[in-house]
C-alpha positions in Angstrom: 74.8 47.6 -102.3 71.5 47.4 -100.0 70.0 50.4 -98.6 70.9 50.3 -95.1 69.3 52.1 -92.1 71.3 52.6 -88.9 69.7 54.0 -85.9 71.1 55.7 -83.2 70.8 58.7 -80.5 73.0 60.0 -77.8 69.8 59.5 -75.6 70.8 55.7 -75.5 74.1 56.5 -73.5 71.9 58.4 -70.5 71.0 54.8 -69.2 73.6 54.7 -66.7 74.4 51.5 -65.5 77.3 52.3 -63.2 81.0 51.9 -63.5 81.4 48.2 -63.3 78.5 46.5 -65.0 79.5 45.6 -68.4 76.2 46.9 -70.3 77.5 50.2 -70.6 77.3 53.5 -72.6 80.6 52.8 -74.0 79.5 49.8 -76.0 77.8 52.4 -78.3 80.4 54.7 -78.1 83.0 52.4 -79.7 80.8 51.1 -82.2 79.8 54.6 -83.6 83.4 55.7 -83.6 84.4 52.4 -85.4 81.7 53.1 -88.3 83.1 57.0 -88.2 86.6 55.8 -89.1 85.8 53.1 -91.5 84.2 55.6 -93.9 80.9 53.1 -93.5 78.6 55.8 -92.0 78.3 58.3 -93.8 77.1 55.0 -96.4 74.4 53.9 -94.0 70.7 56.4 -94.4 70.6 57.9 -90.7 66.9 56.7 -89.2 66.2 59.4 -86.3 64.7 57.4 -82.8 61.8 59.0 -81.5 60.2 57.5 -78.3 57.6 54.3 -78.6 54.0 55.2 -78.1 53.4 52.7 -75.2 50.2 51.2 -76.9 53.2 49.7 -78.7 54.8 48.5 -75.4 51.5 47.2 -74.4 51.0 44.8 -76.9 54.0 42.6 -75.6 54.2 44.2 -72.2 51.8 44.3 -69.3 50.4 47.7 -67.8 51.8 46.9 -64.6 54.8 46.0 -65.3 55.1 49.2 -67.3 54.1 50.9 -64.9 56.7 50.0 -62.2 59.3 50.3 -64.3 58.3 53.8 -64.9 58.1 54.2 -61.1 61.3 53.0 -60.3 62.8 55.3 -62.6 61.3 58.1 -61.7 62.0 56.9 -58.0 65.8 57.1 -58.7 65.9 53.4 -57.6 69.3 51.8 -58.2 67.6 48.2 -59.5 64.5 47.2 -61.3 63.2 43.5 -60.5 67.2 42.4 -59.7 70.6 43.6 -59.2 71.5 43.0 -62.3 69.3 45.6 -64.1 70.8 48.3 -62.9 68.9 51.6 -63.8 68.8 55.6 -63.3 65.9 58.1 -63.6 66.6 58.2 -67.1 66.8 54.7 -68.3 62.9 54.8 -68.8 63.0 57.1 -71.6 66.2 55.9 -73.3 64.1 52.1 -73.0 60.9 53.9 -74.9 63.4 55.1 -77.4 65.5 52.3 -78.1 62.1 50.4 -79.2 61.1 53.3 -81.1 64.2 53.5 -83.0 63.3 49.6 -83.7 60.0 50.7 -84.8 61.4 53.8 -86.9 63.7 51.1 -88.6 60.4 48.6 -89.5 59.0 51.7 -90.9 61.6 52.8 -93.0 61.8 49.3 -94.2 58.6 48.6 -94.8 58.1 52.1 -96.9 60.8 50.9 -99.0 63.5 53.6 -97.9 65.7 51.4 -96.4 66.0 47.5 -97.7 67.7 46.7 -94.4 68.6 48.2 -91.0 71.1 48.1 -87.5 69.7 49.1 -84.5 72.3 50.2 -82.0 70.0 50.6 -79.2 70.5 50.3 -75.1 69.0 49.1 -73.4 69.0 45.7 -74.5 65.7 43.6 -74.5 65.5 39.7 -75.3 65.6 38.7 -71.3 62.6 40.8 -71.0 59.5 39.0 -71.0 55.9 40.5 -70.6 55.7 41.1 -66.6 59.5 40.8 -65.7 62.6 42.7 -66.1 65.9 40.1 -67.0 69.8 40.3 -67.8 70.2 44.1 -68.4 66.7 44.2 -70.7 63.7 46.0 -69.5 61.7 46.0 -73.0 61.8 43.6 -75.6 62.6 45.5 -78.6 62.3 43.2 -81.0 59.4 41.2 -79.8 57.7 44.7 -79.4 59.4 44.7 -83.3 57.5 41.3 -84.6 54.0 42.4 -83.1 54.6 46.1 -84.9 55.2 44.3 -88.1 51.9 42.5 -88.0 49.4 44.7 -86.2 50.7 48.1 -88.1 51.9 47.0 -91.4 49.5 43.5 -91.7 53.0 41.3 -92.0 51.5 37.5 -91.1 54.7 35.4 -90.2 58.3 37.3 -88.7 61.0 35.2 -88.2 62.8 36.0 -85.7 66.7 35.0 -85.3 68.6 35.1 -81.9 72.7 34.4 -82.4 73.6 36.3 -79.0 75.5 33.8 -76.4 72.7 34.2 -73.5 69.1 32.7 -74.7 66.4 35.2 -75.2 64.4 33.7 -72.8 62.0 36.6 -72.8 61.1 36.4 -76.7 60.6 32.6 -76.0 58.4 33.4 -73.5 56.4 36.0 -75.5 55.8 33.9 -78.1 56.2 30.0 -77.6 52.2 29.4 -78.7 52.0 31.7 -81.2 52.2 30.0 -84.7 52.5 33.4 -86.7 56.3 34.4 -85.3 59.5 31.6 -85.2 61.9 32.4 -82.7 65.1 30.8 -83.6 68.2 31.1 -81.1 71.9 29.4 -80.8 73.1 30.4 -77.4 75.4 28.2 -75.2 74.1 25.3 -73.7 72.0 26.6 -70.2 73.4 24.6 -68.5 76.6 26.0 -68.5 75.1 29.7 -69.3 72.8 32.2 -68.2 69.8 32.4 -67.6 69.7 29.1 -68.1 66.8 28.4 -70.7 66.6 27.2 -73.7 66.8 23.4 -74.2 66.3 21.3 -77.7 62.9 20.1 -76.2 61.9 23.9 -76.2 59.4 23.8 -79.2 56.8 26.1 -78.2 53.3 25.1 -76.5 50.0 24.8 -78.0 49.4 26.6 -81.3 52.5 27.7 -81.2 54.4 24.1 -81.2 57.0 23.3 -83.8 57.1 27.4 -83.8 60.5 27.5 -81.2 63.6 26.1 -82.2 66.7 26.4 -79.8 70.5 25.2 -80.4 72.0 25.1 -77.4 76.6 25.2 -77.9 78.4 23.8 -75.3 81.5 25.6 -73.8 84.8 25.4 -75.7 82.8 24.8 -78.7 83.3 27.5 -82.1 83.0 27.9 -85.8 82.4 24.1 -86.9 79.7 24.1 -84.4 78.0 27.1 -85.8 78.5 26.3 -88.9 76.6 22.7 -88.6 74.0 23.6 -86.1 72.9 26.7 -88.3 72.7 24.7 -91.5 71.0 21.9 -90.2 68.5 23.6 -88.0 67.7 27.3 -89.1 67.8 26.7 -92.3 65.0 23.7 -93.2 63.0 25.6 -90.4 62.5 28.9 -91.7 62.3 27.4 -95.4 59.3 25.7 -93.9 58.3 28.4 -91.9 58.6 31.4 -95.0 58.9 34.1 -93.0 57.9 37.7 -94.7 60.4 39.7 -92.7 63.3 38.6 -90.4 64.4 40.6 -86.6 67.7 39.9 -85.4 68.9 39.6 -81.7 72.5 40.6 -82.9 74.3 39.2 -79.9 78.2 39.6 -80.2 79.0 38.0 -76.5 79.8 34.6 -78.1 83.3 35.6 -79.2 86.1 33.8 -78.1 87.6 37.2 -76.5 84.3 37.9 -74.5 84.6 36.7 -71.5 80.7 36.5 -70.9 80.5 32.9 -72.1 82.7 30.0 -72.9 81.7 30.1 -76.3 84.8 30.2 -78.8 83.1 31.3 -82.1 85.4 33.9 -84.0 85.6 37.0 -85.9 85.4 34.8 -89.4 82.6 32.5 -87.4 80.3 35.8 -87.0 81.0 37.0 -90.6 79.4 33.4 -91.5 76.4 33.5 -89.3 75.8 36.9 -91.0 76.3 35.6 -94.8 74.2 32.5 -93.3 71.3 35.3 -92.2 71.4 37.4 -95.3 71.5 34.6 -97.8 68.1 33.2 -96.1 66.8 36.9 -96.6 67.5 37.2 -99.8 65.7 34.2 -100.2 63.1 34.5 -98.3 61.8 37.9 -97.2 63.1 40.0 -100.2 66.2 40.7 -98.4 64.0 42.5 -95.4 66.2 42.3 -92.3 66.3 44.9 -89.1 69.1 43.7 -86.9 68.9 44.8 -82.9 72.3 44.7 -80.7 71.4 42.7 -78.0 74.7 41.7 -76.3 78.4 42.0 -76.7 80.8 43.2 -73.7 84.2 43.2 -75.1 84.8 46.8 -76.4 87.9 45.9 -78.4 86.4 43.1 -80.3 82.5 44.9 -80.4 83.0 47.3 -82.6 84.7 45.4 -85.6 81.9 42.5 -85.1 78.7 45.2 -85.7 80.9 46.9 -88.9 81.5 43.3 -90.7 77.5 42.8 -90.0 76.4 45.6 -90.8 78.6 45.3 -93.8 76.9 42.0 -94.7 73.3 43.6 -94.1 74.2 46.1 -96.5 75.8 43.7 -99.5 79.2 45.0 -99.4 80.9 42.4 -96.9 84.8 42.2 -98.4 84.2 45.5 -101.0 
């Protein structure tokens, strides 16, 4: 069995969204009651969030942009940048601390305490890009992740995988012509799906061409898709790309019972796109993998999902 990190803080369920938007507190809530009853844990090494320095923020993020979202906070607005991203005088600081739980995860890793870790963080952050607030995600925690693991700990390529339904159009964004970080993602096809990004002709621009790789699903479509789409694209691209460490967008929206896509993958379809993830790790990072909930709105279905990953992260999926 791996050592596996799990972060987590109450903090994360102050971000109040409201009572009918479907990024809510209660997606944590079930997923840490889940892990409670299962026994798994009290197996997983408890890494303790504390809140990003924002020189961390800044080197994915712009000042400004900060800066406003700080404002509206603080404001008590309702909304940052669209309805959608719905927000409360505390979402601020429980947005500094979900990256800093990301962070305090990389750490842990990197030290060698942990050999891989789950992030259940809110808000979410791959819509984010560097000026502009999208789908429910203010800061990109895990782009924030990638440019921690190479400016702090001197990593030189992070591969970065993105299975949630919705394309991370933010991460693209961040870094389509930068050669040193691969963003991967397998999202519904956009034009059928929000936010509507993400073609096969996406590759990245400038240095940083041949560096994107996107696998767009059409509706309806499940488990055979996945299956042939991840082996025939993710894997020849990150053995070419050898990545030293990997980030996950763990998005759990494209099951067949979420009704946030038309994507039918199933609970046996996510348990092999984790097997698929780890078995690249083991290959080609050591087995370094910190995995960051990005989506996933059904709140019977969430919580099983994250314990059979986080089960495969930690080498013990069907013990």
């Amino acid at each position: 069995m791996k050592k596996t990190g799990f972060v987590f803080d109450e903090k994360y369920l102050q971000h109040n969204t409201g009572e009918w938007h479907p990024e809510t507190a209660d997606r944590l809530r079930v997923i840490v009651d889940r892990l409670q009853e299962s026994g798994l844990l009290e197996k997983l090494i408890r890494i303790e969030a504390e809140p990003a320095n924002q020189r961390w923020i800044e080197a994915v993020h712009h000042v400004n942009y900060i800066m406003r979202f700080n404002d509206a906070c603080a404001m008590g607005m309702p909304d940052f940048d669209h309805q959608e991203n719905a927000i409360c005088r505390e979402s601020y600081d429980a947005a500094l601390l979900a990256v800093g739980g990301v962070l305090k995860a990389i750490d842990y890793m990197m030290q060698g305490d942990v050999d891989t870790a789950f992030c259940a963080v809110r808000p979410p952050g791959h819509h984010a890009e560097a000026d502009k607030a999208m789908g429910f995600c203010y800061f990109n925690n895990v782009a924030i992740g990638a440019r921690y693991l190479q400016r702090k700990w001197g990593v030189e390529r992070v591969g970065i995988i993105d299975f949630d339904v919705h394309h991370g159009n933010g991460t693209q964004h961040i870094f389509e012509a930068d050669p040193t970080v691969y963003y991967y993602s397998i999202h519904e096809h956009p034009s059928f799906a929000y936010p509507g990004t993400g073609r096969e002709f996406d590759l990245g621009i400038g240095e940083g061409a041949g560096y994107t790789l996107n696998t767009p699903i059409l509706p309806g479509r499940g488990d055979l898709d996945y299956r042939k789409k991840l082996t025939q694209d993710l894997i020849p691209a990150f053995k070419q790309f050898k990545p030293d460490v990997l980030l996950i967008s763990a998005g759990f929206d494209a099951h067949v019972n979420d009704m946030m896509s038309g994507v039918n993958l199933s609970t046996d379809g996510y348990d092999f796109v984790s097997e698929l993830i780890m078995n690249l790790a083991n290959t080609l990072t050591n087995g370094r993998v910190v995995s960051v909930l990005e989506g996933g709105y059904n709140l019977e279905i969430l919580p099983l999902l994250v314990e059979n990953h986080i089960k495969h992260l930690a080498g013990m999926r069907g013990v």
